[in-house]
C-alpha positions in Angstrom: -32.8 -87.0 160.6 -35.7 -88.8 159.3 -36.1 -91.6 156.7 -36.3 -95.2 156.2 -33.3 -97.2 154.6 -33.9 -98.8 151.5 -34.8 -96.0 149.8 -33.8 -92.1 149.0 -35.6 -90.5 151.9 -34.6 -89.2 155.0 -33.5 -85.2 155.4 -31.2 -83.3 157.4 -32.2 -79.6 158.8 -29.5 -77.0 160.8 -29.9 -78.6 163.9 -28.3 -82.0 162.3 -25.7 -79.6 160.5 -25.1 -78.6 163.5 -24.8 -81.3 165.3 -22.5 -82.4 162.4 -19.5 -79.0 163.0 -20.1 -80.3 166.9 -19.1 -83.7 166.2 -16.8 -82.9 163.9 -15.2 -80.7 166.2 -15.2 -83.0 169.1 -13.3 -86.0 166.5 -11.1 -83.3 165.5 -9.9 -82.5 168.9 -9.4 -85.8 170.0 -7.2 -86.4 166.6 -5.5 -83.4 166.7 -1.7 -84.7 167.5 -2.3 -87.3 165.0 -3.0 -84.8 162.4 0.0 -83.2 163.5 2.3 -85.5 163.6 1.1 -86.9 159.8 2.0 -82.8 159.2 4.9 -83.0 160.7 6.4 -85.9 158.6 5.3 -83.5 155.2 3.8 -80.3 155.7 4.2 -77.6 158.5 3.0 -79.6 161.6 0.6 -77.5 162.5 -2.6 -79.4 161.3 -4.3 -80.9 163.9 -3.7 -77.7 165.9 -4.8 -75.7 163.5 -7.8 -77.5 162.2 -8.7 -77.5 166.4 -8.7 -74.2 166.7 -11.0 -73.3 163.7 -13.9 -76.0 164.3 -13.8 -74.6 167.7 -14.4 -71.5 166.5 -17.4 -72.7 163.8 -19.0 -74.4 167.0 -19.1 -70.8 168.7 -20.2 -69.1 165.2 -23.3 -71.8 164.7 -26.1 -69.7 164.2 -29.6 -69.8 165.9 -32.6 -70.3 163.8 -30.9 -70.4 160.3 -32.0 -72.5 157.9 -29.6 -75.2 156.4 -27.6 -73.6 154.0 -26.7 -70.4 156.2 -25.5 -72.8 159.2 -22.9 -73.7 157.2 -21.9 -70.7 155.6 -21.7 -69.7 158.8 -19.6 -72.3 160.5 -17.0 -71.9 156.9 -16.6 -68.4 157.5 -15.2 -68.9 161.2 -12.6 -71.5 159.7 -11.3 -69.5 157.4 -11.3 -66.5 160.0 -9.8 -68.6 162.6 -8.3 -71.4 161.2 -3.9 -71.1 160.6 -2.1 -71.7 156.7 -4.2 -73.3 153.7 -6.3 -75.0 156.3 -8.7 -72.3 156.7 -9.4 -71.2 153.0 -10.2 -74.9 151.9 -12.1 -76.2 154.6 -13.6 -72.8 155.2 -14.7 -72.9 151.2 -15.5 -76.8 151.4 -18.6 -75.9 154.1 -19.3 -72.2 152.6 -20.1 -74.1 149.0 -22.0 -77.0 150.5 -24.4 -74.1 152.3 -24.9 -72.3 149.2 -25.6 -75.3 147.2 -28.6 -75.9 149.7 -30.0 -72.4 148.2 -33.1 -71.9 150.1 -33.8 -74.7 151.5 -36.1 -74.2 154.7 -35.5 -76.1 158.2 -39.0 -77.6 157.8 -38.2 -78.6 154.4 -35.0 -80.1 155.4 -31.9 -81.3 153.0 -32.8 -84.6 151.2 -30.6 -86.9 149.7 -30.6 -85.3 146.3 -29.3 -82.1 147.7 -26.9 -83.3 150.2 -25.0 -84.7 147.3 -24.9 -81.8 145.5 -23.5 -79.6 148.5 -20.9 -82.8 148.9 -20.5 -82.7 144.8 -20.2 -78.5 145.3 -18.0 -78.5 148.7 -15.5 -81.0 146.1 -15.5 -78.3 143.4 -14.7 -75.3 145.6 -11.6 -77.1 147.3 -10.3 -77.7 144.1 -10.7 -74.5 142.4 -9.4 -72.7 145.5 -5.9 -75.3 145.9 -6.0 -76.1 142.0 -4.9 -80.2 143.2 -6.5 -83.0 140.7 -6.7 -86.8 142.6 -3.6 -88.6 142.8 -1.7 -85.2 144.1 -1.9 -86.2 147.7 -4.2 -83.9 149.0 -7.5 -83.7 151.0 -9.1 -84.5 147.5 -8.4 -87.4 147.1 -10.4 -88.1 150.4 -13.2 -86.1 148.7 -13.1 -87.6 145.1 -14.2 -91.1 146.2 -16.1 -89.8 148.8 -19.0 -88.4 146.2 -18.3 -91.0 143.9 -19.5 -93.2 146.2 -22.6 -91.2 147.7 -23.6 -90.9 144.3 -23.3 -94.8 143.6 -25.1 -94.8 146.7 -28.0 -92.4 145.6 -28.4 -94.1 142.1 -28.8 -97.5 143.6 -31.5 -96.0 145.8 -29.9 -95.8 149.1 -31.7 -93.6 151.9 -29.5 -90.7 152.9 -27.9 -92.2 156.2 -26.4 -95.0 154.0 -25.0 -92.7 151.2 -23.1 -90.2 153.7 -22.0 -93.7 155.2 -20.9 -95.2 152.0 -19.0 -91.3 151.0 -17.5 -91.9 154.8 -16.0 -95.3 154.0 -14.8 -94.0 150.6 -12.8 -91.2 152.2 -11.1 -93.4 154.7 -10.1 -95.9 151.8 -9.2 -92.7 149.8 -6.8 -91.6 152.7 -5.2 -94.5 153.4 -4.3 -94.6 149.2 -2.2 -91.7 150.4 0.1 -93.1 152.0 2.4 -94.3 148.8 2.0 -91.5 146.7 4.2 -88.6 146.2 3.1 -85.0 146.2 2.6 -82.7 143.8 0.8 -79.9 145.4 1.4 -77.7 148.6 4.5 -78.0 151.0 4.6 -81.9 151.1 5.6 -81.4 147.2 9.4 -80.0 148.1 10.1 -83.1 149.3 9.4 -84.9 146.0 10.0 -88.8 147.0 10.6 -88.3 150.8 6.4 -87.5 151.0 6.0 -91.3 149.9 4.9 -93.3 153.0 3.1 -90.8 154.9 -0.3 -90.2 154.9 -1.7 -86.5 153.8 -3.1 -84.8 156.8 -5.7 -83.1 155.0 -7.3 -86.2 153.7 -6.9 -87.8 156.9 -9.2 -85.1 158.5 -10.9 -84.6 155.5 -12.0 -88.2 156.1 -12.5 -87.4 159.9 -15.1 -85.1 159.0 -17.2 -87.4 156.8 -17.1 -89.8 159.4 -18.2 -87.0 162.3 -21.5 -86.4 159.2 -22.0 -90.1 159.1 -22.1 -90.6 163.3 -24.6 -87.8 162.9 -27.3 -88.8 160.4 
């Protein structure tokens, strides 16, 4: 990644991307009982183990030589292919439609700032189209809600890219701790109606994992 802070430069090409699924892959491994055991308390508790298996399986699908966009597509394909329950579909969708937004955006050209938002912005709309959850339903959104509010604060105010994908990293952390009181109203945690207060989703947890893996990267 190239830039200088204090400004909207800087890019990303695939080899940062894929750097980023690598990273990602080695934070989600190392969490992967935590993720569990916050699934465990609402969900399947299967999360961690599942979410292992499928960046683990991106890392082996990372193309050679793509440009930007089609390293991710790639990598989303192998999550949704490998990856157990709704796991796979969202997170699998989440990196498909941040690739796609890149369009054809060459390696030499590289992702700026700009764009890298609008793959975050696009990567937001597809998870909730595909799990039809709004913020506030205690889901990996809202990890992803403030986490492009907050690039595109960033962005605005005329922060260079490494300090927007820091500033969206931070936001989903926040956003996942606000989990923690609220009750669900979407997927499995939902049966339990006042019993999910006090845990923490697993998907925004890891949702804000993976931010964090992007932000160690650029």
């Amino acid at each position: 990644m190239t830039g200088s802070a204090g400004n909207t430069g800087g890019t990303v090409n695939a080899a940062d991307l894929a750097g980023w699924i690598r990273h990602a892959a080695e934070l989600v491994s190392a969490d992967a009982e935590r993720l569990t055991r916050l699934d465990a308390a609402i969900g399947d508790g299967d999360h961690g183990h599942n979410l292992d298996r499928g960046f683990a399986a991106a890392v082996a699908a990372l193309p050679a030589d793509a440009p930007p966009g089609k390293t991710l597509i790639a990598a989303g394909r192998a999550i949704v292919s490998k990856t157990g329950g709704a796991s796979g579909p969202l997170y699998g969708t989440a990196l498909r439609r941040m690739g796609k937004a890149f369009g054809g955006a060459s390696d030499e050209q590289g992702v700026d700032a700009a764009l890298l938002g609008e793959g975050l912005r696009a990567a937001l709309d597809g998870v909730r189209e595909l799990g039809q959850a709004a913020d506030g339903d205690k889901t990996m959104v809202d990890a992803l809600v403030p986490a492009a509010a907050a690039y595109d604060e960033a962005l605005a105010a005329g922060t260079d890219l490494a300090g927007c994908v820091r500033a969206a990293a931070g936001a989903a952390e926040r956003g996942a701790e606000e989990t923690v009181p609220m009750q669900a109203r979407k997927g499995r945690a939902s049966y339990l109606g006042p019993r999910s207060t006090g845990h923490m989703d697993p998907g925004a947890a890891s949702t804000a994992l993976i931010l964090r893996a992007l932000a160690d990267v650029v």
